[in-house]
C-alpha positions as CSV (number, residue, x, y, z in Angstrom):
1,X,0.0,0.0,0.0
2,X,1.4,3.7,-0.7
3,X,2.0,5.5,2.0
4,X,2.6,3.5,5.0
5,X,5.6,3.0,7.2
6,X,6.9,0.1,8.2
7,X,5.8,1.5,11.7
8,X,2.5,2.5,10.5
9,X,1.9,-1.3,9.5
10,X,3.3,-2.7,13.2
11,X,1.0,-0.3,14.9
12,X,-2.2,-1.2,12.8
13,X,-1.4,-4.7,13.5
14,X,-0.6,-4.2,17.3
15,X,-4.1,-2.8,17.3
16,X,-6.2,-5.3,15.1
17,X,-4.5,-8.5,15.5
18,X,-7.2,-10.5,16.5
19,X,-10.3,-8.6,14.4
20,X,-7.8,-9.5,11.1
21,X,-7.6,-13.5,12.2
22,X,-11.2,-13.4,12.8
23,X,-12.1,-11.5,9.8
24,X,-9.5,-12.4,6.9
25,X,-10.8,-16.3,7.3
26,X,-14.6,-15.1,6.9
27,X,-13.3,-13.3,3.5
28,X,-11.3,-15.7,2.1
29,X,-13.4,-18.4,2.5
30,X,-15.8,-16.6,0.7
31,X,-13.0,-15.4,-2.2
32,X,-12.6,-19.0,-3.5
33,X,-13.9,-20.1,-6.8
34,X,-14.8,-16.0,-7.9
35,X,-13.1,-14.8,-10.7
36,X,-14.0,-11.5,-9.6
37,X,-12.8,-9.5,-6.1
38,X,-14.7,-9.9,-3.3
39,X,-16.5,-6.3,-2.7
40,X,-16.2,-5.0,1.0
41,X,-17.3,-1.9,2.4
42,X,-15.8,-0.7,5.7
43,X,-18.4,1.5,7.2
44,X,-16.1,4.0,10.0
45,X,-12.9,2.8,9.0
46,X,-11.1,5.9,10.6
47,X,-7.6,6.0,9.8
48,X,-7.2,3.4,7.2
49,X,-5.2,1.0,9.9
50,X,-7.7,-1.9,9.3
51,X,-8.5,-1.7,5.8
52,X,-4.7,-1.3,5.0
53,X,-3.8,-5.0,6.8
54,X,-7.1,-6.6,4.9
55,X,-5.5,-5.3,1.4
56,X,-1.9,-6.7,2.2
57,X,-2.9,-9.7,3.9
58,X,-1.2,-12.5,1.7
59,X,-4.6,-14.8,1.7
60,X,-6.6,-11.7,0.3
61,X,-4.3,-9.3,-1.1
62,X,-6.1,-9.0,-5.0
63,X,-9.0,-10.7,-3.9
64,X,-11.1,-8.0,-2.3
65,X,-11.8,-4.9,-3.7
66,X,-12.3,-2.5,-0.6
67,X,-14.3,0.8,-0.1
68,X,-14.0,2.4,2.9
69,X,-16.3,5.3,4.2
70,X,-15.9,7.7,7.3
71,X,-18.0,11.0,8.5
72,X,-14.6,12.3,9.1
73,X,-12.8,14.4,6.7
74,X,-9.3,13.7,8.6
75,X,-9.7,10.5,9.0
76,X,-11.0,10.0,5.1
77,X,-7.8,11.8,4.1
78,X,-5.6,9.7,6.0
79,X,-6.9,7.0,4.4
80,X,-6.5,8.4,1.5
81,X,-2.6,8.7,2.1
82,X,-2.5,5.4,3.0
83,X,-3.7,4.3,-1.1
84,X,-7.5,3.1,0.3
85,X,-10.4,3.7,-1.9
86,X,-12.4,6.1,0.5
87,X,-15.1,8.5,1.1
88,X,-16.5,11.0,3.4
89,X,-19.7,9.1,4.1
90,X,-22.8,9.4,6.8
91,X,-23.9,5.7,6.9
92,X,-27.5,6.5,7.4
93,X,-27.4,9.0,4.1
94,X,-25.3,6.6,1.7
95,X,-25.9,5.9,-1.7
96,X,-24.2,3.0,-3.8
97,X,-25.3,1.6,-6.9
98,X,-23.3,-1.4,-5.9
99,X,-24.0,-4.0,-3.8
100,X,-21.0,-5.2,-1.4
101,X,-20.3,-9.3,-0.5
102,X,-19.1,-8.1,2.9
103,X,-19.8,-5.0,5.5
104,X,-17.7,-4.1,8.2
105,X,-18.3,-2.4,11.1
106,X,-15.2,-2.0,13.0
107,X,-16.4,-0.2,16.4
108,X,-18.6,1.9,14.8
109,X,-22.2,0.8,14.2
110,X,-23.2,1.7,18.3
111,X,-22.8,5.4,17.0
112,X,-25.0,4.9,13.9
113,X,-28.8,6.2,14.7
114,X,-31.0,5.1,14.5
115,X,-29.6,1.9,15.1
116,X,-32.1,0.0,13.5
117,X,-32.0,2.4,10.7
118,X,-28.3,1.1,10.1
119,X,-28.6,-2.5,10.3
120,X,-31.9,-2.3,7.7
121,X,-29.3,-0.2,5.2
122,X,-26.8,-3.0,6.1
123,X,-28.9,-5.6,4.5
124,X,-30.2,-3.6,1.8
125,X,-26.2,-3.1,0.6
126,X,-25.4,-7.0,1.2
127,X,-25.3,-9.1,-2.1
128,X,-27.4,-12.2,-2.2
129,X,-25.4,-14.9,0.4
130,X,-23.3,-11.9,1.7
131,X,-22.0,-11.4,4.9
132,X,-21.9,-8.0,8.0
133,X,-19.1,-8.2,10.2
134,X,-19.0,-6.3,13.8
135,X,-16.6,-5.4,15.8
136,X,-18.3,-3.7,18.7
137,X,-18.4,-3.5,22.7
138,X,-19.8,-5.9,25.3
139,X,-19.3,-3.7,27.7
140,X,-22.1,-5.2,30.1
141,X,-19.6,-8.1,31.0
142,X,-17.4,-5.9,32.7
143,X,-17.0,-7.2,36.2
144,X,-15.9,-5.8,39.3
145,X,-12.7,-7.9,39.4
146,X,-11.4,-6.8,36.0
147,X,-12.7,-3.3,36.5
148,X,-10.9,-2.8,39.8
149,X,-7.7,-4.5,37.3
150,X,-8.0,-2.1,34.7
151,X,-8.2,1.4,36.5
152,X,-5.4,0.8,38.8
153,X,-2.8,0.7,35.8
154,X,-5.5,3.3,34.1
155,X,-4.9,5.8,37.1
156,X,-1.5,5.4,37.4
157,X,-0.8,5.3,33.9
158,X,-2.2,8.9,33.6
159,X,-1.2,10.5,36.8
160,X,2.6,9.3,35.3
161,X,1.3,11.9,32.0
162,X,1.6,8.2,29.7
163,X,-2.3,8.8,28.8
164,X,-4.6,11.8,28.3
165,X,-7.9,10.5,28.7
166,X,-7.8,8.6,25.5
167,X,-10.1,6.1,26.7
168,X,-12.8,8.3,26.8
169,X,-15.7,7.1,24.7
170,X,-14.7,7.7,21.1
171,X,-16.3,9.0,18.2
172,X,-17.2,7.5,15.5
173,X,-14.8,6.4,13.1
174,X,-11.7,6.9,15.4
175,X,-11.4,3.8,17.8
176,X,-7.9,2.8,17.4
177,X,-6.6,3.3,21.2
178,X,-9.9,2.2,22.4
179,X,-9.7,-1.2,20.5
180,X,-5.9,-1.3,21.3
181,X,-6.6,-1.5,25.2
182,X,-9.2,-3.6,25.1
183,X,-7.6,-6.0,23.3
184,X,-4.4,-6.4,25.4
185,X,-6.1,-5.5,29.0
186,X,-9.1,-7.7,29.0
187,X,-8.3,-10.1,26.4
188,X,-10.2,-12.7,28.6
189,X,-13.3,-11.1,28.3
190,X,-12.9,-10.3,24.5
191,X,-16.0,-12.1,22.8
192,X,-16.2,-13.1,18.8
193,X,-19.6,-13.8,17.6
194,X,-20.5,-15.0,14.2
195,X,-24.3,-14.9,13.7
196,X,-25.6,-16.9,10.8
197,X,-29.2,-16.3,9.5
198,X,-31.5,-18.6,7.4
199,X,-33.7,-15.7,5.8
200,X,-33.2,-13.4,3.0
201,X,-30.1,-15.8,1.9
202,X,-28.0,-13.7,3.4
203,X,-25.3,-14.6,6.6
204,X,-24.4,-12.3,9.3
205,X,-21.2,-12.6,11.4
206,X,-21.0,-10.7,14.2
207,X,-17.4,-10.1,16.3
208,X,-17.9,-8.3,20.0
209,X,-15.5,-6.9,22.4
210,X,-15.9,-4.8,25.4
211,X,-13.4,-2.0,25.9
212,X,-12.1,0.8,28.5
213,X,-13.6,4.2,28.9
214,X,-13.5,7.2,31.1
215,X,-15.4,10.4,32.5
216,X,-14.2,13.5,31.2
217,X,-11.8,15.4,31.9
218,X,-13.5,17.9,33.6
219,X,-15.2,15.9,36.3
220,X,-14.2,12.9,38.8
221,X,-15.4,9.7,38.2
222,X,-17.4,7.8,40.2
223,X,-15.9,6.2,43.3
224,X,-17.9,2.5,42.4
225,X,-15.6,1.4,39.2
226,X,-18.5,-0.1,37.9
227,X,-20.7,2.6,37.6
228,X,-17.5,5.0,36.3
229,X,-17.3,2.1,33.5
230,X,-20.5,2.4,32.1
231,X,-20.9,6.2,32.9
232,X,-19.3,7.3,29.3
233,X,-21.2,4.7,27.1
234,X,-24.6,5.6,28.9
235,X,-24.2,9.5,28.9
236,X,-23.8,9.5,25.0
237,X,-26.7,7.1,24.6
238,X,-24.4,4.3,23.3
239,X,-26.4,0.7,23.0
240,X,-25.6,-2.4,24.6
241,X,-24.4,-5.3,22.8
242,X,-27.5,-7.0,23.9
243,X,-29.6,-4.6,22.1
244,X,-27.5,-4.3,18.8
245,X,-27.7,-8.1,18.6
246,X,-31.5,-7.5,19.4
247,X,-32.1,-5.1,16.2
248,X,-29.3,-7.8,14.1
249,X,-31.7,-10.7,14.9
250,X,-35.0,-8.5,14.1
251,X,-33.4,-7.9,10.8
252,X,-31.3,-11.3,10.2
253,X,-32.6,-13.9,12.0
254,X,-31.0,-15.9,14.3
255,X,-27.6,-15.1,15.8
256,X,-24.9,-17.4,16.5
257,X,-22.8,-16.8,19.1
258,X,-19.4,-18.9,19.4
């Protein structure tokens, strides 16, 4: 890909090790006996980090012909230096006169509204037999042990001045620290789910993770750990991941969880 270190690439993959080995088996699989590229659309695919390690992967690199779309004009423009096919998208609003084989929604489908909305425009983009992919929060299965874990190397971490509040709930289409963390501090809770459905020929695969947070800046957090978890994802509205795979099963069918 133009325009991307050999440190760019380490970081990307530092950060979305494990949503590449879940995801690039789902694609390839799906790559074999086409003698076209698999279409994908990577709906808030921020700086470019996890659409750059799909197109150089060895098992898909010329397979897959990748769009990538963003509300953000920075990150759109990073992208953009990294050689990605992308545009300055709202999901909601998007037009294509293609349909895509594969959507991706890497941490970013919790701040699409209406949710429903999204997941209906999901399926009306898929190709007959095609697939969604998530990458999203479970941040209900937080517990008190791991909580208690994470914000005593959180705290001291940013008293030392090593963090700035990055952990603070992230907008849409920028997630890379918050994925980062998650993926490294509470690996054990880290959950993939692939969600097949019978109707409409298509198949859903749906990948979940839960992932660190904080209050703002500008106020203390809340002495129960707990409660200063969730505080950030329920002050901006964010849904659960109960409830986004509520409104995926309303729309797909039945989910399969392994």
């Amino acid at each position: 890909m133009s325009g991307i270190s050999p440190a760019e690439t380490k970081k990307d993959l530092v950060e979305q090790e494990d949503m590449v080995a879940f995801v690039v088996p789902l694609l390839k699989e799906r790559t074999k006996d086409r003698s076209v590229p698999l279409e994908v659309l990577e709906v808030g695919c921020g700086n470019g980090g996890f659409a750059s390690l799909l197109l150089s992967h060895e098992d898909l690199k010329g397979k897959i012909n990748l769009k990538a779309i963003d509300p953000s004009e920075s990150a759109v423009n990073e992208c953009k230096r990294r050689g990605i096919n992308a545009e300055l998208h709202d999901f909601i609003t998007f037009e294509s006169p293609n349909k895509y084989d594969a959507i991706l929604f890497t941490l970013s489908l919790h701040h699409i509204s209406p949710l429903d909305q999204a997941v209906k425009k999901a399926h009306l983009l898929l190709n007959n037999g095609g697939i969604v992919i998530l990458d999203e929060f479970a941040r209900e299965k937080m517990d008190l042990v791991t909580a208690r874990f994470f914000y005593d190397i959180y705290d001291v971490l940013l008293e030392c001045g090593v963090l700035t509040h990055v952990f603070k709930t992230h907008q849409h289409g920028h997630h890379g620290a918050q994925k980062q963390h998650s993926h490294h501090h509470h690996h054990h809770q880290h959950q993939p789910h692939e969600t097949a459905q019978p109707h409409s020929h298509h198949q859903h695969e749906h990948h979940s993770s839960s992932s660190p947070s904080s209050s703002s800046p500008s106020q203390a957090p809340p002495k129960d750990l707990l409660e200063r978890w969730h505080q950030p994802f329920l002050s901006h509205g964010l849904p659960s991941s109960e409830e986004i795979q509520s409104v995926l099963q309303n729309n797909f069918g039945e989910i399969k969880i392994t």
